[in-house]
C-alpha positions as CSV (number, residue, x, y, z in Angstrom):
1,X,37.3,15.3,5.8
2,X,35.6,12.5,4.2
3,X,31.8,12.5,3.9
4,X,30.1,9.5,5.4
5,X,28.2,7.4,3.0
6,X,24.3,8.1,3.4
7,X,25.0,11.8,4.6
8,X,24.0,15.2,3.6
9,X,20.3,16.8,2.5
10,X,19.2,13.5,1.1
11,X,19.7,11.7,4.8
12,X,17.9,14.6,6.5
13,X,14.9,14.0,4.0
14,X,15.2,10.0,4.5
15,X,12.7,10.0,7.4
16,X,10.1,12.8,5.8
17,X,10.5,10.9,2.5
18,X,9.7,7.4,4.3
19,X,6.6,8.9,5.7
20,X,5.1,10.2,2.8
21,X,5.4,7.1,1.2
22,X,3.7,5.2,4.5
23,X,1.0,7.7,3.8
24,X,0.4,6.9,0.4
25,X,-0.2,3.3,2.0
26,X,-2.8,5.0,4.5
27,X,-4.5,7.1,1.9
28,X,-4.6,3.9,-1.1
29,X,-6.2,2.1,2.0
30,X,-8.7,4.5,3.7
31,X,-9.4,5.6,0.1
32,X,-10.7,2.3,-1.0
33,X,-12.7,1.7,1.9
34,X,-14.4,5.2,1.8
35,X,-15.1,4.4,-1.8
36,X,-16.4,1.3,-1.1
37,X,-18.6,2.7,1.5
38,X,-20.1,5.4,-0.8
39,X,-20.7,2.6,-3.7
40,X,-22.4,0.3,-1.5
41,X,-25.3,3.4,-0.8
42,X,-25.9,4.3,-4.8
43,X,-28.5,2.5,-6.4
44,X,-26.8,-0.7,-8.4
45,X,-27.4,-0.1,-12.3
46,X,-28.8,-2.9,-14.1
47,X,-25.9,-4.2,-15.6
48,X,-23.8,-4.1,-12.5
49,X,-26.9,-5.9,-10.6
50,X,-26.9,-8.9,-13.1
51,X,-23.2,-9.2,-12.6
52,X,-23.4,-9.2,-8.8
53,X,-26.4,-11.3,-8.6
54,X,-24.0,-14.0,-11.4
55,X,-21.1,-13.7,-8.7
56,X,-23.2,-14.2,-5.8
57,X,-24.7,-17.5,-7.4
58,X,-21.6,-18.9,-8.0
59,X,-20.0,-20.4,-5.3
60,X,-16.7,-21.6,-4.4
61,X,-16.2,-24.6,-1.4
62,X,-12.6,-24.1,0.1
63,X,-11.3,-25.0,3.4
64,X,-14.7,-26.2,4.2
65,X,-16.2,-23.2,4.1
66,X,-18.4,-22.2,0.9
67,X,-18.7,-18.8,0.0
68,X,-19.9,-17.1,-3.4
69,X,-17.8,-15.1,-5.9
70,X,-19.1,-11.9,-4.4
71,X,-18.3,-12.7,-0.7
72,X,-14.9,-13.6,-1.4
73,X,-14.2,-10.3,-3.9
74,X,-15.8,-8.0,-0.9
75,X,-13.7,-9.8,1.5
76,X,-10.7,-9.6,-0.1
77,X,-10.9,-6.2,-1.4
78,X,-11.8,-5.0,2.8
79,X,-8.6,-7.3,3.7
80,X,-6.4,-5.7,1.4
81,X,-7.8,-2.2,2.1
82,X,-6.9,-2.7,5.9
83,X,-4.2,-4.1,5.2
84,X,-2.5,-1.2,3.1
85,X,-3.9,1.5,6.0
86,X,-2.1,-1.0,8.7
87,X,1.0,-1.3,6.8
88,X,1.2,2.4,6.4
89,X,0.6,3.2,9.8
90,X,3.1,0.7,11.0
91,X,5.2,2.8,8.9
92,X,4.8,5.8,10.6
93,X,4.7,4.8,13.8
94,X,8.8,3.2,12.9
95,X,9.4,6.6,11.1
96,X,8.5,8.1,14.5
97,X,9.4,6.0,17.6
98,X,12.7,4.5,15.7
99,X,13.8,6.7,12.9
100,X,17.1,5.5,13.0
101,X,15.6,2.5,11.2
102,X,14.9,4.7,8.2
103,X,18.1,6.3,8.4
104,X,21.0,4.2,9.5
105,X,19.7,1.1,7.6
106,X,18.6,0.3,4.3
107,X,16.5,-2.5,5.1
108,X,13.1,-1.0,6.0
109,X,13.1,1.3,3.4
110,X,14.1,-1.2,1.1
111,X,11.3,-3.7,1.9
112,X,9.2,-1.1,1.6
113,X,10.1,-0.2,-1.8
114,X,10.0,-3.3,-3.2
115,X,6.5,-4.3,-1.6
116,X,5.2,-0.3,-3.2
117,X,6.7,-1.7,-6.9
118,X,4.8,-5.6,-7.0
119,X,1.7,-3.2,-5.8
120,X,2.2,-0.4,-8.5
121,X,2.8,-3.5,-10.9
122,X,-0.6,-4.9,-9.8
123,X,-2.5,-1.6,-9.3
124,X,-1.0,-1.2,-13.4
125,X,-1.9,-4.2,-14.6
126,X,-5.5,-4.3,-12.9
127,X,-6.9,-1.3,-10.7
128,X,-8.1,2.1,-11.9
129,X,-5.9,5.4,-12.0
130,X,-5.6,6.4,-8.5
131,X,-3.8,3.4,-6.7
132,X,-1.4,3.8,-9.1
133,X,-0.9,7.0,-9.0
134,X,-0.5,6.9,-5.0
135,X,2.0,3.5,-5.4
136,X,3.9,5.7,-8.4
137,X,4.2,8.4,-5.2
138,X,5.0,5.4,-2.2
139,X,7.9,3.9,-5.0
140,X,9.7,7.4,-5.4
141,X,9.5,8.9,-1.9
142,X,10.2,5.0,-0.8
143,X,13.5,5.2,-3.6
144,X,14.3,8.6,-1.8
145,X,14.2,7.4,1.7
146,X,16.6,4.5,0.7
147,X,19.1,6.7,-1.3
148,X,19.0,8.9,1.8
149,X,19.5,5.6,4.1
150,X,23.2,4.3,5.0
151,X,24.3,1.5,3.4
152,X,23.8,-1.5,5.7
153,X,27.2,-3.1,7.3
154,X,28.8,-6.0,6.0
């Protein structure tokens, strides 16, 4: 009897694999915006208030719309944070109502692998510790889901 190709223990721990990366993407997310939260009620130190007031002065005219450095750095870092919490929950919810996605294809997994490594390159290159710790976690449980996942037909 031949074994078929994506079969065995790593294809039963595709789908619980896929999900805990999808929650890395929840918890990099809700993370953010929690510490974001919590920054925004501590007193601003001096230094950090002469930076902010700097970016706040500055400001940038695109798309007709002008907005300071600050604006469009709080903006973008909210995006992004609800973003990642979207993406992940998208994830789960496919784990869930289709899990034959995560385990008879490679595609999902593999998109979502390859979006976790250009974010753990970024969050490397730029963030603090803990994004790249959680990305390091979404890129190996990600990796796992697609070992686990059968190769796509021709």
């Amino acid at each position: 009897m031949r074994a078929e190709p994506g079969g065995g223990a790593l294809a039963r721990r595709a789908p619980a694999a896929f999900r805990a990366g999808a929650w890395a993407w929840v918890v990099t997310g809700a993370g953010h915006l929690a510490l974001e939260g919590v920054l925004a009620l501590r007193p601003e130190d001096p230094a950090a208030a002469r930076a902010t007031g700097a970016m706040r002065a500055y400001g940038i005219a695109f798309g007709g719309v002008r907005r300071s450095l600050y604006d469009i750095d709080r903006g973008m870092s909210y995006v992004m944070a609800t973003a990642l919490v979207f993406a992940g929950v998208v994830c789960l919810l496919v784990a869930r109502s289709a899990p034959g996605l995560v385990t008879r294809s490679r595609a999902l997994s593999g998109l979502a692998l390859a979006a976790s490594l250009v974010v753990l390159g970024v969050s490397l290159t730029l963030l603090p510790a803990p994004p790249a710790v959680l990305f390091t976690v979404a890129c190996a449980t990600f990796g796992l889901a697609l070992a686990g996942a059968r190769r796509d037909p021709a």
